[in-house]
N, C-alpha and C positions, 0 to 999 in steps of 0.2 A: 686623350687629354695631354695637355703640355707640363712640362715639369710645375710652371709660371701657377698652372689653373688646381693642378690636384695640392699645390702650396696654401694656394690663396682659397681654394676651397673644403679641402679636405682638415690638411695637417695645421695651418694653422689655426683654424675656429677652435679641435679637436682638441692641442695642446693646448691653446689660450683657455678653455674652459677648463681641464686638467689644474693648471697654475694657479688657477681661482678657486678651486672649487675649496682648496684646505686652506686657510689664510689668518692673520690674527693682527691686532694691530690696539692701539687705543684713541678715541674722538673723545668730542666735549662730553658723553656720557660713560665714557671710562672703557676700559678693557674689553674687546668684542672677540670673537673667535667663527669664520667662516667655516662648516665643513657642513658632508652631508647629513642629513638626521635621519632621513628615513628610506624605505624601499625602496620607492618614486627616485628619491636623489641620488642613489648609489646605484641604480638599472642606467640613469644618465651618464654618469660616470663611468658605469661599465660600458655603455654603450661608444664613446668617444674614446674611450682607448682600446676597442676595438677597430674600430675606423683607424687608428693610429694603426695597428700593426697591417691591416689593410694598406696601407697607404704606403707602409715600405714596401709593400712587393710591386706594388704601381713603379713609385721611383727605382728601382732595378732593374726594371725589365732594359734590351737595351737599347739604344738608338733613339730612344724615346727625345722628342724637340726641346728647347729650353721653354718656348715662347712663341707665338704666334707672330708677334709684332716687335718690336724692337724697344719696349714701354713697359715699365711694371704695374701690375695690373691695381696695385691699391694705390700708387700715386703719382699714378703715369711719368715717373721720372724717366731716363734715358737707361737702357737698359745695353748691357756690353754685352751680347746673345751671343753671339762670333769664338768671345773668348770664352763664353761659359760654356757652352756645346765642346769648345775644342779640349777644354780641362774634363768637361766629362766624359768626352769620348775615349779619350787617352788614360784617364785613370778610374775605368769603369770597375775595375776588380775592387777599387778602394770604394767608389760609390755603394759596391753590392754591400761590404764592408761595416757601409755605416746606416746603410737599411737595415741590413741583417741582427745592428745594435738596438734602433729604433725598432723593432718588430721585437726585440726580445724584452726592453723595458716595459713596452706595452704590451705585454703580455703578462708581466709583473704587476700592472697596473692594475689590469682584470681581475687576477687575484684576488690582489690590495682588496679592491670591489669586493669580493665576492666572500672577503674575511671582516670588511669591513673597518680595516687596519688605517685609521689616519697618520700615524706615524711612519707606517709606508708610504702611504702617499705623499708623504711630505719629501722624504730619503728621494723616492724615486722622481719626482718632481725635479729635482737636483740633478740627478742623472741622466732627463732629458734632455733640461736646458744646455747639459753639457756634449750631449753627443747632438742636440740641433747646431751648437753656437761651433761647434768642431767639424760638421760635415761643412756649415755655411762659410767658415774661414778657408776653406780648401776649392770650393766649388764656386761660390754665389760672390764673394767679396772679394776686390782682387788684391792677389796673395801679396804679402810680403816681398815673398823674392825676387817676383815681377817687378816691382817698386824699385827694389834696392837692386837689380841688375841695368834697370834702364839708368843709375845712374852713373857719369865718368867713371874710369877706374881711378884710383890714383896708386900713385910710385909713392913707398914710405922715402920718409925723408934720410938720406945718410945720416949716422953721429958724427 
């Protein structure tokens, strides 16, 4: 599988249910609170962040493709495959890096599961988002300094 497919199939269904599953908020009937309540919910829970730590060792292996086509696969936008291949091939020790991150939270995760702990799952939920939204600013999005090197240099000005 392509990077593109174990994303779109694996990690994100996996994390998206993660994110949801603890949640709280208030509508037209007042203060609601989502999390699991029973065996059944928290075997699902366990089960998707297992597939999460699964899913880092897929994304590390190396040479693995970005994408089959040139197109993202939830909304077939245009996809820069060329330069995503060339930043992962080139900084695969940091790829292993942030698999290695993602395999360990979700494994904290299972725990979480397995204690039953909403308050972890809420903590570690935060931890994801921050090592998905960290690996993807490096890898998937294109970077900053790519940005800010294509443009002019400029001479400061004398006083």
């Amino acid at each position: 599988a392509t990077f593109q497919e174990i994303m779109d199939s694996v990690v994100d269904p996996s994390s998206d249910y993660i994110w949801h599953a603890v949640s709280s908020g208030i509508d037209a009937k007042g203060l609601y609170e989502n999390k699991p309540r029973n065996a059944a919910q928290w075997h699902e829970f366990r089960r998707r962040a297992i597939a999460l730590a699964e899913a880092a060792n897929l994304i590390a292996v190396p040479g693995r493709r970005v994408a089959r086509g040139d197109r993202t696969a939830e909304s077939n936008e245009p996809l820069p495959v060329a330069e995503i291949q060339g930043r992962l091939d080139r900084q695969h020790d940091q790829l292993v890096g942030f698999a290695a991150a993602l395999r360990d939270v979700s494994m904290k995760l299972v725990d979480a599961a397995d204690r039953q702990d909403v308050a972890a799952v809420t903590d570690l939920g935060g931890t994801l988002d921050d090592i998905c939204e960290a690996c993807h600013l490096v890898f998937w999005y294109p970077p900053q300094s790519e940005s800010l090197s294509a443009a002019p240099a400029q001479t400061p000005a004398k006083p």
